[in-house]
C-alpha positions in Angstrom: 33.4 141.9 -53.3 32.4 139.9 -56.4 29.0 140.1 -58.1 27.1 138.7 -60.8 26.0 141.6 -62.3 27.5 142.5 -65.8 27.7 146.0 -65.1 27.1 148.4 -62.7 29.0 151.8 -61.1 31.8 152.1 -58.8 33.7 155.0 -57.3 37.0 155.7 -57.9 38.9 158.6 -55.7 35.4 160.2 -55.4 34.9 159.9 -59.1 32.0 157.9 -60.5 33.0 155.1 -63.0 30.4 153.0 -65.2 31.9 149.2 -65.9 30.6 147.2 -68.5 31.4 143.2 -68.8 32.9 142.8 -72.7 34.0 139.1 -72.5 34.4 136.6 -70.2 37.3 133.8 -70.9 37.4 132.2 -74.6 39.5 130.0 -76.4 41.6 131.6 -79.1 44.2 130.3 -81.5 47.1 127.9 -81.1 45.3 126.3 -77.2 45.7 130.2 -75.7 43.1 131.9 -73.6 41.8 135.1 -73.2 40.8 136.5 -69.7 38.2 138.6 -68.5 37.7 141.9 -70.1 36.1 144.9 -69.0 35.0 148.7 -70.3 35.7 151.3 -68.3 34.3 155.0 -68.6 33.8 158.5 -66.2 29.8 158.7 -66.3 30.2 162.2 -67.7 32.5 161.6 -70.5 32.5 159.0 -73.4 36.2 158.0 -73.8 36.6 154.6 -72.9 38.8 151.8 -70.9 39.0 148.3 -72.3 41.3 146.9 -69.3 42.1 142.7 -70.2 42.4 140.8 -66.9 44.7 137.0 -67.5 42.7 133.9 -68.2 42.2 132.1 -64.9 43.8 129.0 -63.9 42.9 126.5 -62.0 45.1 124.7 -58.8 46.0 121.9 -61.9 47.6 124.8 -63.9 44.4 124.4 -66.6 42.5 127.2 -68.0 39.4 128.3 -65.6 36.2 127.9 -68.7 33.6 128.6 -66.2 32.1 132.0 -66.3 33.7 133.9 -63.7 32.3 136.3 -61.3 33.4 140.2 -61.4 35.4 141.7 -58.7 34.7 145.1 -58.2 37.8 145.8 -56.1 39.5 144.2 -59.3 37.7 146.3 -61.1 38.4 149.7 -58.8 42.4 148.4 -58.9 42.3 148.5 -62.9 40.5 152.1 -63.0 43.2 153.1 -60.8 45.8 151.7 -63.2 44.8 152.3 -66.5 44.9 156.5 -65.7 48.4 156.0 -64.4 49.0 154.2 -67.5 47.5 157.3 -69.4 43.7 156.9 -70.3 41.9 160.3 -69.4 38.7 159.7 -69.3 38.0 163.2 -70.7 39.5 163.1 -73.7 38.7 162.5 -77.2 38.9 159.3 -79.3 39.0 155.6 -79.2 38.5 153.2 -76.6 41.9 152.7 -75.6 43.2 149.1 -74.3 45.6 148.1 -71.2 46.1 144.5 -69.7 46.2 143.7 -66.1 47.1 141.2 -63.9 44.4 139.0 -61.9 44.0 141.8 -59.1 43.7 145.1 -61.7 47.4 146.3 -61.1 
């Protein structure tokens, strides 16, 4: 399901997670893209998720510029991932940062 919205809630293995949209797709050095980027945190803790979804492409192989819509089973996938990968939303400290692919993983 993709929305609008630039933030919202979803649930994650009965878990409530708050999503916030940090940046859609921008230009950056040297004719590169940067994707979609979203932060991620348990709405009872403060320790953040910054997950970084890939630039979208077009069928022509050229970068997507349009602002793009947010998937929220993209955005459930990437929850899922970045606490395999090691974020524990309880925990102390920084907003930590993990890159996905176009479908959260």
């Amino acid at each position: 399901m993709k929305t609008r919205d630039t933030s919202g809630t979803i649930e994650v293995d009965g878990e409530t997670y708050q999503w916030d949209l940090r940046r859609q797709p921008r230009p950056i050095s040297g004719g590169r893209w940067e994707g979609v980027a979203i932060t991620l945190r348990h709405v009872d803790f403060k320790r953040e998720a910054i997950v970084q979804f890939p630039p979208p492409v077009r069928p022509n192989g050229r970068p997507d510029v349009e602002r793009q819509l947010v998937n929220l089973d993209h955005v459930r996938n990437a929850v899922s991932a970045a606490i395999e990968a090691g974020w524990d939303p309880a925990s102390r400290g920084k907003a930590v940062v993990f890159d996905v692919d176009a479908e959260g993983r």
